[in-house]
Backbone as JSON, one array per atom type, in Angstrom:
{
  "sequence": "XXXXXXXXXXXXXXXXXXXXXXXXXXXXXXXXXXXXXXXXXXXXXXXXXXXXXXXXXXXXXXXXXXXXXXXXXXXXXXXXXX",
  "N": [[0.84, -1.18, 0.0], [0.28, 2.49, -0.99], [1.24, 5.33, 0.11], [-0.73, 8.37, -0.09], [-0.03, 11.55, -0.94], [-1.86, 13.93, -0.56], [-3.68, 17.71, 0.21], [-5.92, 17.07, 3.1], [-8.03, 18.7, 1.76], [-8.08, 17.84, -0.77], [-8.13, 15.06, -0.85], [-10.66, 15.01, -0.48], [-12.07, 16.21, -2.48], [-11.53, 13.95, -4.68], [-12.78, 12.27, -3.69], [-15.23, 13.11, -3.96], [-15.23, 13.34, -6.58], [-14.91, 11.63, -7.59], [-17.16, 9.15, -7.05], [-18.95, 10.94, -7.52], [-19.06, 10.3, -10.6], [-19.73, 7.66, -9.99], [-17.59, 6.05, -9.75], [-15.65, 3.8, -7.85], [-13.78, 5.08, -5.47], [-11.28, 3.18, -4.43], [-11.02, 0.98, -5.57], [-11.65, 1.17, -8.24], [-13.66, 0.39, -9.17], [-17.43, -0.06, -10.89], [-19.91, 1.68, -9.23], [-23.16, 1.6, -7.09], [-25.64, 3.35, -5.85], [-23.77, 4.01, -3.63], [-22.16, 1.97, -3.09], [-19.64, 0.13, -3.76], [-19.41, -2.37, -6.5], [-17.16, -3.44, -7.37], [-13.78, -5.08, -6.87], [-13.58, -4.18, -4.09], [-16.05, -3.84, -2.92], [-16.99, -2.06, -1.06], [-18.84, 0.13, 1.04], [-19.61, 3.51, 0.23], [-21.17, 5.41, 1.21], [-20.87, 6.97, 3.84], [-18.28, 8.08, 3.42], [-18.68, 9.66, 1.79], [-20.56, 11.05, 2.67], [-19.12, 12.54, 4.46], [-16.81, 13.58, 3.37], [-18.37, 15.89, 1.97], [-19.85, 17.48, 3.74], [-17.38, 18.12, 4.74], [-16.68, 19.76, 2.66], [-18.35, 21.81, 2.7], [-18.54, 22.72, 4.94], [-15.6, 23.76, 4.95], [-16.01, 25.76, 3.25], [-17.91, 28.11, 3.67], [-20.78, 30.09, 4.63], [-22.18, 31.28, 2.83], [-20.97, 29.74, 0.94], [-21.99, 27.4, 1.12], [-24.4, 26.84, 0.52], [-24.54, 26.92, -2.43], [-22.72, 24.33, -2.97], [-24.08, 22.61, -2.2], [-26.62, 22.6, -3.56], [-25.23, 22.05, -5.9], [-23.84, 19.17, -5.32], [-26.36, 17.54, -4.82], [-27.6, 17.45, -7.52], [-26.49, 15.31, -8.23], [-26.96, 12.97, -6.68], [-28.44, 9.99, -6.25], [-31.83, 9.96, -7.12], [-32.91, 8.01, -5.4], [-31.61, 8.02, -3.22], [-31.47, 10.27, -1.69], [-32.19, 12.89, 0.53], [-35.3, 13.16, 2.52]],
  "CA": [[0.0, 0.0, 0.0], [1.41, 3.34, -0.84], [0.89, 6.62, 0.83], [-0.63, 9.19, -0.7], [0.46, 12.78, -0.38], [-2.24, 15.05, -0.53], [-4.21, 17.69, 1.58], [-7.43, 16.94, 3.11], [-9.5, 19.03, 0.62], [-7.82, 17.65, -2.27], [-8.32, 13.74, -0.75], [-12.34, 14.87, -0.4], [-12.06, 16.53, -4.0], [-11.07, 12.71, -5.22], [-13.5, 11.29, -3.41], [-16.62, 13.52, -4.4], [-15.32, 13.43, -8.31], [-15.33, 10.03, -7.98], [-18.63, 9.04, -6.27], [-20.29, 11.81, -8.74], [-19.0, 9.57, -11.4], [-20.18, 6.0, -9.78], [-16.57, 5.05, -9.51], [-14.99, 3.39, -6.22], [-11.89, 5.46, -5.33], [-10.37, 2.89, -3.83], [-10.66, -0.09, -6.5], [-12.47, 1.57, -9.47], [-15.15, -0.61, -9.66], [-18.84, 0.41, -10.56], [-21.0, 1.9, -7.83], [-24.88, 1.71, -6.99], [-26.08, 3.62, -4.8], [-22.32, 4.57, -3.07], [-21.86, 0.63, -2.83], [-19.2, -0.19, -4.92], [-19.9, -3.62, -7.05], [-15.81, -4.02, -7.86], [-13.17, -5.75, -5.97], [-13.48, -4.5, -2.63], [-17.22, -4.15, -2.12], [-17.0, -0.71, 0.03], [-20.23, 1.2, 1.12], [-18.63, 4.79, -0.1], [-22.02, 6.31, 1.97], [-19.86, 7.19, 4.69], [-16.92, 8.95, 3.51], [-19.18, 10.59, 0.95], [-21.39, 12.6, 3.66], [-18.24, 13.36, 5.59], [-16.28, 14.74, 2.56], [-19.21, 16.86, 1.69], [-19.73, 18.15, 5.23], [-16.3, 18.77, 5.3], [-16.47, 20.82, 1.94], [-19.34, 23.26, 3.03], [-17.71, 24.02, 6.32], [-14.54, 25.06, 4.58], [-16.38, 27.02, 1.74], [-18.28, 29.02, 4.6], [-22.22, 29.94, 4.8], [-22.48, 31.52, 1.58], [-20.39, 29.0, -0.31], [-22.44, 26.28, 0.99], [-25.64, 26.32, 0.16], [-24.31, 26.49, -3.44], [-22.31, 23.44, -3.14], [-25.4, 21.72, -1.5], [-27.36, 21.97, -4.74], [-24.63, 21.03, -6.72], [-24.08, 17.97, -5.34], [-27.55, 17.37, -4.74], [-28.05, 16.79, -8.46], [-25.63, 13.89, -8.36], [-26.86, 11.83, -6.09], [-29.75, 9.45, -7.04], [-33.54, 10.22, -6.34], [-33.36, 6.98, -3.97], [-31.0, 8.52, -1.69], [-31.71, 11.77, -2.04], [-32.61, 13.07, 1.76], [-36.42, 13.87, 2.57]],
  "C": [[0.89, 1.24, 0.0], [0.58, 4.46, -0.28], [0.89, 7.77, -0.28], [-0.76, 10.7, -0.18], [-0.2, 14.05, -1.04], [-2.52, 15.46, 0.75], [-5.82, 17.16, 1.87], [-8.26, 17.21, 2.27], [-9.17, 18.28, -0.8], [-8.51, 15.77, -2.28], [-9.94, 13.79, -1.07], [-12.58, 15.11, -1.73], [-12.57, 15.33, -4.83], [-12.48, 12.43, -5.15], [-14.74, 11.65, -3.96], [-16.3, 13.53, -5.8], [-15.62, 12.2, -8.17], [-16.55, 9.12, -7.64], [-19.34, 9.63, -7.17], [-20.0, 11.04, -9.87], [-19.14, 8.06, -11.23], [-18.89, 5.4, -10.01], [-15.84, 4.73, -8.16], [-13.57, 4.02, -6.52], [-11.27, 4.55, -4.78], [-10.1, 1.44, -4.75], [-11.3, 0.7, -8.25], [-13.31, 0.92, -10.23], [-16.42, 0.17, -9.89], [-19.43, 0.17, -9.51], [-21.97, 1.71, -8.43], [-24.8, 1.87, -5.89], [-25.17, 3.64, -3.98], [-22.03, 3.23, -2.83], [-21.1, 0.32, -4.45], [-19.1, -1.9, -5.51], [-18.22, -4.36, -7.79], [-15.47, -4.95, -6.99], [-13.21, -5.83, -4.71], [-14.84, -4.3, -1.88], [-17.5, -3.09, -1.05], [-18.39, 0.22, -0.4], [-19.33, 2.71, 1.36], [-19.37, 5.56, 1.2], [-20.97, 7.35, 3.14], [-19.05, 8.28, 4.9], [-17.71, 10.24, 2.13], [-19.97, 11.83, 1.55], [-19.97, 12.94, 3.98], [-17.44, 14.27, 4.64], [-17.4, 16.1, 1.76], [-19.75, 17.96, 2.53], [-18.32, 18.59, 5.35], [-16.23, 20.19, 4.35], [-17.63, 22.01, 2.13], [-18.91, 23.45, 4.38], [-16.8, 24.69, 5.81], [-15.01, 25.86, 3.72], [-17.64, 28.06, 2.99], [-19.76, 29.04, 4.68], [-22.22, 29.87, 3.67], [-22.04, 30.52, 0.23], [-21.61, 27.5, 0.32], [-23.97, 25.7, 0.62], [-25.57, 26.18, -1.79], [-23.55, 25.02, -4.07], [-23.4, 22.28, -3.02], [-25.85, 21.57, -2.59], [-26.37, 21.84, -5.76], [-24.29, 19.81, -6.65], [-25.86, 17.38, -5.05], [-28.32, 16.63, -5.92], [-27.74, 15.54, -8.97], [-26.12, 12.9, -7.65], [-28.41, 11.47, -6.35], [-31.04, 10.25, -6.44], [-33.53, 9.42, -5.55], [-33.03, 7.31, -3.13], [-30.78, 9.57, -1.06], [-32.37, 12.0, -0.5], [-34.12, 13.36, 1.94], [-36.53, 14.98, 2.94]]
}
């Protein structure tokens, strides 16, 4: 396993490009529904709220309610919050 050398926002960056594109960052298998269907079988759910929570605290009030409906459109109608 190698170590990779970013910072925090850039690791969450990864993770929300990759999730918005249904691919597992960590094998690049096809997702459903943040469950990736590759090699290692990882429920993304998880690290996908937390890097998204992490990116509207650092982008401030005003930046976050714009980030909110941008990801918002990415993620399915099933899991979409009520």
């Amino acid at each position: 396993m190698s170590a990779i050398e970013t910072t925090p926002e850039e690791t969450n960056d990864r993770i929300i490009s990759s999730i918005i594109n249904w691919v597992c960052p960590r094998c690049g298998g096809h997702m459903v529904e943040y469950q990736c269907c590759g090699r290692c079988r990882r429920n993304w759910l998880p690290e996908w709220e937390w890097a998204n929570y992490a990116k509207t605290k650092s982008a401030g009030s005003s930046g976050a309610d714009v980030n909110r409906r941008q990801t918002a459109s990415h993620i399915p109608a099933a899991s979409r919050p009520r």
